[in-house]
C-alpha positions in Angstrom: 5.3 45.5 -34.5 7.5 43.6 -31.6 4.5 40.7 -30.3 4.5 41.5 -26.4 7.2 43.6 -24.4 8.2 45.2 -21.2 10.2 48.4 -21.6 12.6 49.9 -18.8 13.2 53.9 -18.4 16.4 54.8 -16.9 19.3 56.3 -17.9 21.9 54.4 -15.3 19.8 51.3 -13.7 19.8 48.3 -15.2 16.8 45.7 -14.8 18.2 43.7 -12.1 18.8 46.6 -9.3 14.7 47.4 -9.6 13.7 43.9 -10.0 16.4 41.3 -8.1 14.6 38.3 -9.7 14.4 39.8 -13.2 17.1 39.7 -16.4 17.5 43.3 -18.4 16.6 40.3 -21.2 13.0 40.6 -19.5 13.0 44.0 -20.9 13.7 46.3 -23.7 16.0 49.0 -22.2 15.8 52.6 -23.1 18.0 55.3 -21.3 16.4 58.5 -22.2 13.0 60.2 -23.1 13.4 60.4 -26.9 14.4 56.5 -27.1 11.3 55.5 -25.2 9.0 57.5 -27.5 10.9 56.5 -30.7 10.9 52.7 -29.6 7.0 52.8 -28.8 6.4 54.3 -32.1 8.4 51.4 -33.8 7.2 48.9 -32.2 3.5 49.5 -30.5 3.0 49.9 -26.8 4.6 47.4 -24.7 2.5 45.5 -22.0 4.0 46.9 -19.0 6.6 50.2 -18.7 8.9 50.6 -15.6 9.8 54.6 -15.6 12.5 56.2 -13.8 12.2 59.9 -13.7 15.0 61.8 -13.2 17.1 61.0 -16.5 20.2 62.8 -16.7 21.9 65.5 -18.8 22.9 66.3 -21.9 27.0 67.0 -22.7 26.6 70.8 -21.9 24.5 70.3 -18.6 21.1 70.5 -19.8 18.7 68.5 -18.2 17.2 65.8 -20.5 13.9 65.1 -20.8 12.4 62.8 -18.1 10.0 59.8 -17.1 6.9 62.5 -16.5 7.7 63.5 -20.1 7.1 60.4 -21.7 4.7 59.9 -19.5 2.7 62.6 -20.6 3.8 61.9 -24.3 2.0 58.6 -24.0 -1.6 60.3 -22.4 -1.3 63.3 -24.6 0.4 62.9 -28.3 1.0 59.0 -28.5 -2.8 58.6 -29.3 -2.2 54.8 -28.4 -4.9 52.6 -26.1 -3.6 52.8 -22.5 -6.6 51.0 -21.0 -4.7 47.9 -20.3 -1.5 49.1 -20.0 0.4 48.1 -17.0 3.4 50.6 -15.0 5.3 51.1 -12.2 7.5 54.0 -10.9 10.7 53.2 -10.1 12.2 56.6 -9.8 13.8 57.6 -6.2 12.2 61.2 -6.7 9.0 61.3 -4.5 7.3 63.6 -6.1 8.1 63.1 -9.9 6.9 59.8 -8.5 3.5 60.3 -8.1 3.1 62.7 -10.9 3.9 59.7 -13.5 1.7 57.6 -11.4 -1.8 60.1 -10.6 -0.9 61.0 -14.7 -1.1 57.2 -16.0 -3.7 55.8 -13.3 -5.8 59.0 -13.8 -5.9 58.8 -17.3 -6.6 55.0 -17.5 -9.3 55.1 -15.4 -10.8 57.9 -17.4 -10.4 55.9 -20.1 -12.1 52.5 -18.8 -15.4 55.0 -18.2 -15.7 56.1 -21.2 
């Protein structure tokens, strides 16, 4: 298990258009849906995830998997401890946004009750 990380969804952003005053070295970068989950299975949860949404297609035009995905992976299947996890939304998609968000801050709260 990696010690303490920060992991970056998006397929085409790299860490410093999001976060002018960070390095993608601040981060583990993953570009699709599949490599977030694989990499948080690998290596434990990171401390803080920045998700983009909307991530692309496949060769044939298929829409790939996106940020709400692993989002919902990580409440649903991952069957980690999200108390203390830290996120933001990045994604330029309004309304995916605040899925991902009302999702994770729903669910963490829920958890903190409990």
């Amino acid at each position: 298990m990696r010690e303490s990380y920060q992991l970056f969804l998006d397929d085409i952003r790299d860490v410093p258009m999001v976060y002018p005053r960070l390095t993608n070295d601040d981060f583990v970068i993953v570009r699709t849906c599949e490599a977030f989950i694989d990499y948080i299975q690998k290596h434990g949860l990171p401390s803080f995830i920045s998700f983009d949404n909307d991530l692309g297609t496949d060769q044939e035009g298929n829409l790939l998997a996106d940020g709400y995905a692993a989002a919902k992976w990580l409440v649903h299947e991952s069957h980690l401890d999200l108390k203390n996890l830290k996120f933001n939304v990045h994604s330029a998609n309004p309304v995916a946004s605040i899925q991902i968000k009302s999702l994770l801050s729903n669910y963490i709260q829920f958890l903190k009750k409990t």
